[in-house]
N, C-alpha and C positions, 0 to 999 in steps of 0.2 A: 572280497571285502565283506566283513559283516554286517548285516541286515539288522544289526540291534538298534542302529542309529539312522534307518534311515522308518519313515513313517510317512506312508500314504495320506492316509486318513487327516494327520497334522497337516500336510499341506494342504490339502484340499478344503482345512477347514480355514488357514489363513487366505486363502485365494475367494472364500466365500464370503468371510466377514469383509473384504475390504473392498467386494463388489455390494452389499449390504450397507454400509457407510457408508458407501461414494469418496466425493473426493473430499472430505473433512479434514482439518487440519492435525490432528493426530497421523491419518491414514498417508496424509502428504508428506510427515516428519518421517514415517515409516519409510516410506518410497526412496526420500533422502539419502539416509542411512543403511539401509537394508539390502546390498546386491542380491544378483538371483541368482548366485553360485550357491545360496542357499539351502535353494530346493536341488533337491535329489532324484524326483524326478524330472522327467526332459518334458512331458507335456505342460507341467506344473512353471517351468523353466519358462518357455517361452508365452506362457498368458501373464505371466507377471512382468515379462517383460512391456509385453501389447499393455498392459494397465498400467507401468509408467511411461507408456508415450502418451497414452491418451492423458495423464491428468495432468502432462505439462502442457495440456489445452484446457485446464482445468473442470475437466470432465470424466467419471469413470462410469462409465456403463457396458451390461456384459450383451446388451445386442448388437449395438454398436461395434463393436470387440468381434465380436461375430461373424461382422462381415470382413474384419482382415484379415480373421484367421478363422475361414471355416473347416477346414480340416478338426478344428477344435474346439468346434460347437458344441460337440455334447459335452466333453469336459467342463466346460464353460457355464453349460446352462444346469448342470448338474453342482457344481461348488457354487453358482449363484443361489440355492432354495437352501444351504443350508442355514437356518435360520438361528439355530444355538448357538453359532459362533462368533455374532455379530458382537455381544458384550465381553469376550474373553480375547480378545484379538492384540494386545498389549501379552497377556500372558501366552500365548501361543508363539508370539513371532520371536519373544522369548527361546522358549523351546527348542523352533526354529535353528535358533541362533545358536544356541547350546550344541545342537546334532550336530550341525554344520562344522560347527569345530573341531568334534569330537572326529568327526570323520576325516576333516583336514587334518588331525595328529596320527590318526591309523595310519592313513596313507603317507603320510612323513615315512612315521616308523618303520612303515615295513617296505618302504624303497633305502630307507637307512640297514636295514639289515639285509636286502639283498643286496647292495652296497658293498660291503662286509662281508657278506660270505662270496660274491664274485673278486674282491682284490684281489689281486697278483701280488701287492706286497702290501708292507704295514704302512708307507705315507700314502695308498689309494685308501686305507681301511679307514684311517684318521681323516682324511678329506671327506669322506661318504658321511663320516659322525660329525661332521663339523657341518657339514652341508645339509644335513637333520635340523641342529641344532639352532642354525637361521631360521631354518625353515620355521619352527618349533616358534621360537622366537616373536615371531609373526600372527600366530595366530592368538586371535582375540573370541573369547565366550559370550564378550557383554553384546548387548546389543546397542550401544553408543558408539559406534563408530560410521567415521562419514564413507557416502558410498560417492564417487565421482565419476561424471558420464561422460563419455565417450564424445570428441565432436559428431564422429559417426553417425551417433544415434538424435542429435539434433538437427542436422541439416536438411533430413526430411521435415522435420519441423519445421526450420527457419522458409522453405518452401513454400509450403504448406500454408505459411502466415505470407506470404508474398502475394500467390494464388488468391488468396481468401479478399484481404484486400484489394486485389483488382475485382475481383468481384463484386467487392463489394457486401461481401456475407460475411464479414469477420467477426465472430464473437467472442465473450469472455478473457479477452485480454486488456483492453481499454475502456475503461468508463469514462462516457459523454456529462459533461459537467451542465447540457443545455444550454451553457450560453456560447449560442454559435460560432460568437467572433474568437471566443475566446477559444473554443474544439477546433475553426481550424488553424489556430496556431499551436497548439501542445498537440492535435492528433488524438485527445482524452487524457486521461492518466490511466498509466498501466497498474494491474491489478499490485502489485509489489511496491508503487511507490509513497514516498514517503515526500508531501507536501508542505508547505510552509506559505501562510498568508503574513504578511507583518504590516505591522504601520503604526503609527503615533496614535495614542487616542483619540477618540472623535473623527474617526475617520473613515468607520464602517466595515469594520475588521468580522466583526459577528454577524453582522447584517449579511455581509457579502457571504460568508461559511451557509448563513439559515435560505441566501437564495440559492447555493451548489443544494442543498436538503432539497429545497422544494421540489429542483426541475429533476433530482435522480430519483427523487421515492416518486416525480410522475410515469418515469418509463418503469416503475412498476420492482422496483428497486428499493431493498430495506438500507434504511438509515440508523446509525448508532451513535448518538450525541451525549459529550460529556461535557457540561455543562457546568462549569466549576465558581464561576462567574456571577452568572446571575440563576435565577430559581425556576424549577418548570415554569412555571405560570407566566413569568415574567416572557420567558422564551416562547410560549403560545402565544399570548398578548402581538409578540414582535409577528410571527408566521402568520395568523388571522389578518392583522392588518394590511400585510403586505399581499397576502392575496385578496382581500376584497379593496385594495388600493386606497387606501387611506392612511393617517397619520396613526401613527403610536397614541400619541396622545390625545386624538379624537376620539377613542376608547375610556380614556378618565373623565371623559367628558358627559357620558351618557344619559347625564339627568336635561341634556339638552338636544339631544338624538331627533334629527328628523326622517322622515322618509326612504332619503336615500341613504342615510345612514345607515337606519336597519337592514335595509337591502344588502349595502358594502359588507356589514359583518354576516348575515345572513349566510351571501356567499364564500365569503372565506370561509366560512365553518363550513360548509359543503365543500369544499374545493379540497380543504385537509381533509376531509374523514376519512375513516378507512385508511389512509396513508402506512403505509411499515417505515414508523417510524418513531424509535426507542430514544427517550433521554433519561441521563443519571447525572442528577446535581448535589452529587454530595461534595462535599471538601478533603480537602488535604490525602486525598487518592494519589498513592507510589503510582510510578510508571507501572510495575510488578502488578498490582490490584487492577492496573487499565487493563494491562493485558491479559489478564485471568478470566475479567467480567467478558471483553471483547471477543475472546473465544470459547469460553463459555453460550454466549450470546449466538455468538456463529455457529454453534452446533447447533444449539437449539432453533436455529435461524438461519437455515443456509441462505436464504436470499438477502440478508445483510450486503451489499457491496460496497460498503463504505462505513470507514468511522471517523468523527470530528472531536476534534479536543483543543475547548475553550478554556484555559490558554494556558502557554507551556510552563510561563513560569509559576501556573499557582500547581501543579503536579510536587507534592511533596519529597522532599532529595532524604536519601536516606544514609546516604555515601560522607567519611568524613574527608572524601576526596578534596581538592582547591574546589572551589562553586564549578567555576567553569567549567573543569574536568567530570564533575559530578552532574552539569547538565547538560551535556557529550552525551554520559551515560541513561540520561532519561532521552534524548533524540536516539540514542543507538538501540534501546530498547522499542519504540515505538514502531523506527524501519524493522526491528526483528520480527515484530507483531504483525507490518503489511507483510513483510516476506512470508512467512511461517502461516497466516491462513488466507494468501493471494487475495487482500481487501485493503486497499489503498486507504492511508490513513492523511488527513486534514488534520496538521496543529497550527493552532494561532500565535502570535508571538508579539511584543512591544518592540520598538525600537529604543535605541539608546536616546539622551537628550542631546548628542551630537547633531543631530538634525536641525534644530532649531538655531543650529550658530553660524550655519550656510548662508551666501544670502541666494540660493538652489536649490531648496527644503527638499528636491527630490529623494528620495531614500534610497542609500545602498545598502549592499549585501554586508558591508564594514561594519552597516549601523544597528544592526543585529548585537542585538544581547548575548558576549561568548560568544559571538559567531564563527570563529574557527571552527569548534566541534559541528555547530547545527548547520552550516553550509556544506562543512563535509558531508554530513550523511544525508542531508536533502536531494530528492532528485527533481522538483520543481520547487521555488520560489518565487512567488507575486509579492510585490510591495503594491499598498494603495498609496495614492494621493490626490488629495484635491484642493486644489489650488485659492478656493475662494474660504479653504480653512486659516490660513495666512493674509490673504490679500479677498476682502469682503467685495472692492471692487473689480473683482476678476473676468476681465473676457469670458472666461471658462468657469463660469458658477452654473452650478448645477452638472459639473463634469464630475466623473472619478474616473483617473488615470488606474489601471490594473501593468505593471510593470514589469512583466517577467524578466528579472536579472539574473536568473540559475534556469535550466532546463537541460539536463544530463543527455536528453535523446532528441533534441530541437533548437530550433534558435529562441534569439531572446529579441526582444521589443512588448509595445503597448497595446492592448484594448482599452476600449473607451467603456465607459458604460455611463448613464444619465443616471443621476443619483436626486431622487424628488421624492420630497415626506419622508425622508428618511428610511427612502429604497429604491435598490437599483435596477433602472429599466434598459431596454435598447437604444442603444443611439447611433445615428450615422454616424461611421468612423472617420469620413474624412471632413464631415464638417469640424468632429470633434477636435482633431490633431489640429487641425486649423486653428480653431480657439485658442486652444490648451499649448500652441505652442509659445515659447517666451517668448518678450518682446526684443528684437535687434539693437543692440545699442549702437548709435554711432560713433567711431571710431574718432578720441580727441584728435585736432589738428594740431601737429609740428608745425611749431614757429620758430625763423631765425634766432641766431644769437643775440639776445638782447630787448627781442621784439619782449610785447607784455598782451597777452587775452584783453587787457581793459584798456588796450588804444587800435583795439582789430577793426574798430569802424571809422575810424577816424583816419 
């Protein structure tokens, strides 16, 4: 075979940029698409292959790497220093992908013409050329095509996440939301999903999104808020207070500020600083523009593991699809965004005014705005509710029911959380469900025929 289409040098500089990168969302889309029939040569072969097991742990690194394959250390740590190849890595895998085919037609051809010149008659010579020309057929130059894996080559993965778990050392596939009751009912949210808070206004729809912010930028973890809503300032205002534990509006208040006031804000503003955590409140932002800035963001930001986006319907539709269909298309775009840079994405959503004509105000997955499409492609859903928003004399004032009614990889039921100043804190769960549960009605009495309720005491 000839040696014009195969190039050392080109593979070793793609095997170098993408240990260079790591595992970034471009370098993942690569991985995706890109089998390793590719590479031409065999050592080049099996470290690309070790560099997609490793980043469906979403991780690449070449020491690491190292130690499953050291036979192929030095190749390894030799494409890891090349450092010019780290920005040309799109146009390379290009290339890549070009040779690859080229070669995949050589090799057609010239099994079609020894083909040909081995028949014994003319329907073997015509099967040989016909059996090219599938062949032929087949092969693709571009570099958009999907590559698809093996269960083979997951199951030591699925392992591997079993192992870890008992251990107890599993990282990088779940994000802990911090609120405990809540981690151990979902398990976290997995780096690919795509969430869904809803609820009726006034119900602490944003509030509840800005405390998941607070407790994952504390494990040290970046945040990416889009904020469509209301304005930064407005959304610091909310964050400050809720960590020095005080009202929203004990902040407008300031010309009256005592003591422990200035303490409460004192340390909220200590408590954020420093935080990695990015918000963007502009308006009328396509789904397309969220996902641009959001990985964007994540390059420039690998420690990003989450993005929120306050709320779905103000995400401008560009589609002159039916609405619904068209906001189908801004949820399928959003799961595209957690899939494609493994960062789980928070949208928030209204409910219908269906709710309000219950006399059971609890919210279902029905009452979702277009909810066909957006329960399709959610893989958790929380509804809030709180009970003393309808009924002021409520047992359960000062509750907020969190209602998981969708959970793709878990079951569904409630956490509780204490909802005070206008933020949510911990609360015993089984006091809470006590409260918060409705009241029993007793069951009217069957009376004879004839009998009447207003001679039952007589």
């Amino acid at each position: 075979m000839s040696q014009v289409w195969r190039n050392d040098d080109l593979e070793g500089a793609v095997i170098g940029a993408i240990f260079l990168r790591g595992a970034d969302p471009e370098v993942l889309d690569i991985l995706s698409r890109v089998p390793g029939s590719v590479f031409s040569v065999h050592q080049y072969r099996e470290i690309y292959a070790g560099i997609c097991r490793q980043a469906r742990s979403g991780v690449i690194d070449p020491l690491l790497l190292c130690e499953v394959l050291p036979d192929l250390s030095a190749t390894i740590m030799a494409s890891s220093s090349i450092a010019w190849a780290k920005s040309a890595l799109i146009s390379y895998v290009s290339m890549l992908t070009r040779n690859a085919a080229v070669r995949d037609a050589e090799k057609a051809m010239t099994e079609a013409l020894a083909g040909i010149r081995d028949a014994k008659t003319g329907d073997a010579a015509v099967a040989a050329l016909e059996s090219a020309r599938q062949v032929m057929s087949l092969i693709d130059v571009s570099a958009d095509t999907v590559n698809p894996v093996h269960i083979d080559e997951l199951l030591p993965e699925v392992l591997a996440r079993v192992e870890a778990r008992m251990e107890g050392t599993e990282e990088g596939r779940s994000l802990l939301t911090g609120i405990d009751d809540l981690d151990a009912k979902t398990g976290g949210i997995d780096i690919t999903d795509l969430v869904f808070i809803a609820a009726r206004p006034s119900m602490g729809k944003t509030e509840l999104a800005l405390d998941i912010i607070d407790k994952v930028s504390a494990q040290g973890h970046g945040v990416l808020f889009f904020s469509m809503e209301m304005a930064n300032i407005q959304i610091g205002e909310r964050m400050v207070s809720a960590a020095g534990g005080m009202p929203v509006s004990r902040l407008k208040a300031a010309d009256r500020f005592e003591d422990e006031d200035w303490a409460r804000l004192t340390n909220g503003v200590g408590h954020l600083t420093g935080r990695n955590i990015w918000m963007v409140d502009v308006n009328d932002l396509t789904v397309e523009q969220i996902c641009q800035t959001a990985t964007r963001w994540k390059l420039a930001h690998p420690e990003i593991a989450l993005v929120v986006v306050d709320y779905l319907a103000l995400i401008k539709i560009q589609s002159a699809a039916r609405y619904d269909l068209a906001v189908g298309d801004v949820s399928k775009g959003l799961k595209r965004l957690a899939k494609a840079n493994k960062t789980p994405v928070i949208a928030l959503s209204q409910l219908s005014r269906g709710v309000e004509s219950r006399p059971n105000k609890r919210p279902m997955n029905s009452d979702l705005k277009n909810s066909g499409e957006i329960e399709a492609d959610a893989d958790l859903i929380m509804m809030l509710y709180r009970d003393e928003v309808y009924n002021p004399e409520s047992p359960a004032k000062n509750i907020a029911e969190i209602n998981i009614t969708k959970q793709r990889n878990g079951e569904l039921g409630t956490v509780y959380r204490r909802f005070f100043n206008g933020h949510f804190l911990p609360i015993d769960q089984d006091e809470a469900k006590a409260r918060s549960a409705p009241p029993v009605r007793a069951q009217a009495r069957r009376y004879a025929k004839g009998s009447h309720p207003a001679y039952e005491d007589f």
